[in-house]
C-alpha positions in Angstrom: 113.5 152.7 169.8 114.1 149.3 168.4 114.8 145.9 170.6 118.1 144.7 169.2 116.3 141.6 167.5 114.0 143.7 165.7 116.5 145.8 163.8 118.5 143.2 161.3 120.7 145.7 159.6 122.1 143.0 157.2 118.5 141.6 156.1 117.3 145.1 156.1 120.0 146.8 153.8 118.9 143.3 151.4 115.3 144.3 151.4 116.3 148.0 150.1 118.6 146.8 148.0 115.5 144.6 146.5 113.5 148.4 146.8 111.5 147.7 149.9 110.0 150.8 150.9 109.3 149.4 154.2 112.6 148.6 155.0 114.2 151.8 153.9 111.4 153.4 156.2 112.7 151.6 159.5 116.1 152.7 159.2 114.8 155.5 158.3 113.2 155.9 161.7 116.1 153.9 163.3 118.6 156.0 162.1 117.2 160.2 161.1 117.5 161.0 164.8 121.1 160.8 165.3 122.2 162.0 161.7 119.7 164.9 162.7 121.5 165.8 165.7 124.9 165.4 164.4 123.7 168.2 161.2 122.4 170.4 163.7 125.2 170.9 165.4 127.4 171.3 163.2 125.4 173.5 161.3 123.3 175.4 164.1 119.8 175.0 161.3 117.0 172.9 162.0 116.1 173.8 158.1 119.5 172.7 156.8 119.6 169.7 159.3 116.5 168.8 157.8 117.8 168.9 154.2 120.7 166.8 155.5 118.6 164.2 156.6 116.9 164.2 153.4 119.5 164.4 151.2 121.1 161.7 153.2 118.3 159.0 152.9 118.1 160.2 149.2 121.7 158.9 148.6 120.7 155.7 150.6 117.7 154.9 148.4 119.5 155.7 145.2 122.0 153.8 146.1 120.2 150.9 147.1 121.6 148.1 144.6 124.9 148.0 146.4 124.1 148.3 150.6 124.4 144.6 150.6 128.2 145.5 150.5 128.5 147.8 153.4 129.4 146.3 156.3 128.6 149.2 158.8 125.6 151.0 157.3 126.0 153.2 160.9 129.5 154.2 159.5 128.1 154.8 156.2 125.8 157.1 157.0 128.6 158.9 159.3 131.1 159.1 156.1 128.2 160.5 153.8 126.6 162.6 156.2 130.6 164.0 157.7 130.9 164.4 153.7 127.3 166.3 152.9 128.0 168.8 155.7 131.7 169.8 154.9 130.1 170.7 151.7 127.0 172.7 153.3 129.8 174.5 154.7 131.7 175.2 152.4 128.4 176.7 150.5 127.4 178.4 153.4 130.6 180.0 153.1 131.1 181.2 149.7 126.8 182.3 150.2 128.2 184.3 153.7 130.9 186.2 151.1 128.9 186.8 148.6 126.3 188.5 151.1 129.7 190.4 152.8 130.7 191.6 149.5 127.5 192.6 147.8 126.4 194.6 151.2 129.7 196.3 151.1 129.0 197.3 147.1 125.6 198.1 147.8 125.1 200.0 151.3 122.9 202.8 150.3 119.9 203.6 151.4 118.5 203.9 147.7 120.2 200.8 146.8 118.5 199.1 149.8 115.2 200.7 148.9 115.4 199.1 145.5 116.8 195.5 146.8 113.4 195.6 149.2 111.0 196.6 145.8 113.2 193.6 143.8 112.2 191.0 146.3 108.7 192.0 146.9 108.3 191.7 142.8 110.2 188.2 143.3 107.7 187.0 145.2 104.9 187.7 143.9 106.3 186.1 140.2 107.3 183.3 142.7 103.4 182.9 143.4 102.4 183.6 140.0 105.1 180.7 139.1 103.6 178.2 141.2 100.7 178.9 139.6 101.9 177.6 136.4 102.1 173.7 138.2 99.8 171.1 137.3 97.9 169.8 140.4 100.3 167.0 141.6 103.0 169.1 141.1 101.7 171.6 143.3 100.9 169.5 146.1 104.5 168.0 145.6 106.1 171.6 146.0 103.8 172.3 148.7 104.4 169.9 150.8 108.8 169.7 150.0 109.1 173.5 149.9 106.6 174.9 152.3 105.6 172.4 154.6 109.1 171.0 154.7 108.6 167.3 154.6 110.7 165.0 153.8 110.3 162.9 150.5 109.6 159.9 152.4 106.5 161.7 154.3 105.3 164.0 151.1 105.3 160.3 149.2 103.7 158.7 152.4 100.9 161.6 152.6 100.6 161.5 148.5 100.2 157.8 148.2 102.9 157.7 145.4 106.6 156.2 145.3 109.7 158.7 146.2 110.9 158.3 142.3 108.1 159.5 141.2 107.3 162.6 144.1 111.1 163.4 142.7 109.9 163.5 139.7 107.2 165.6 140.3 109.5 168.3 142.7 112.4 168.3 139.6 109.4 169.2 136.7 107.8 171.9 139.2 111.5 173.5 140.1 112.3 173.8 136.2 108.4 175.0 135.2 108.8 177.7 138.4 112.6 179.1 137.4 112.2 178.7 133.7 109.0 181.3 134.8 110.5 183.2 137.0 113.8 183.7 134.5 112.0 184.0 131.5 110.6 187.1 133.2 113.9 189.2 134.0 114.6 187.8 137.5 117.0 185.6 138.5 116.2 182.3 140.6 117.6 181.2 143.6 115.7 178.0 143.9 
């Protein structure tokens, strides 16, 4: 961890405020661990404490012209990540009685068979969506989607800002659901 004279949270939050990827990466580092920890116990998924994390550090960096008036980033990053989970769980939720409800309308066999044929033909357009991507924009998905890195590493390992890897993930998600619903399914992505 840090030595107490390394880690100048007011001088840090200036340098991301001025858009120093450098400094947004060391409290990155300083600080992922214990938002981490916090997500993953309240929501019991090293996945979605992942996204937390992520989404988390997203808000930070786009938010960058006014840290220089926080006076607790720590407490900051409590409020917003406290925030970002109540509403992972209140999604969760609503997802959880969706599931209830539609397994309750649909608990055939028959009706099972066909959910089972539905998905397997949802992947494969998934794949055959993908395919659609221009180069960048595949390894951008590849690396967020499948490999599950965080913007900060997929931009790291890519050699190319976060802006623009966000760029590149938002133009792959609309090419892959305007595929995948322009051929009859819906998209969950």
């Amino acid at each position: 961890m840090f030595e107490s004279y390394s880690y100048d949270e007011k001088k840090l939050l200036q340098l991301i405020s001025e858009g120093s990827s450098y400094a947004f990466q060391v409290v990155y580092d300083y600080h992922k661990n214990n938002i981490y920890i916090f997500a993953i116990k309240t929501l019991k998924s090293p996945l979605l404490a992942q996204e937390v994390v992520q989404d988390v550090f997203l808000k930070l960096w786009f938010e960058r012209e006014r840290l220089t008036q926080i006076n607790s980033l720590e407490n900051w990053l409590f409020i917003v990540t406290k925030n970002h989970l109540l509403n992972q769980l209140k999604k969760i939720a609503k997802e959880w009685k969706r599931v209830n409800e539609s397994f309750l309308e649909n608990n055939s066999i028959e009706d099972l068979e066909l959910d089972f044929l539905d998905k397997k033909a949802h992947l494969e357009l998934h794949e055959n969506a993908i395919k659609q991507l221009t180069k960048t924009q595949k390894k951008v998905y590849q690396l967020i989607r499948v490999e599950k890195k965080t913007f900060i590493e997929a931009s790291t390992i890519l050699n190319i800002s976060v802006d623009t890897l966000k760029k590149h993930m938002t133009s792959a998600l609309v090419t892959v659901r305007s595929f995948i619903t322009k051929n009859g399914f819906k998209c969950f992505l």
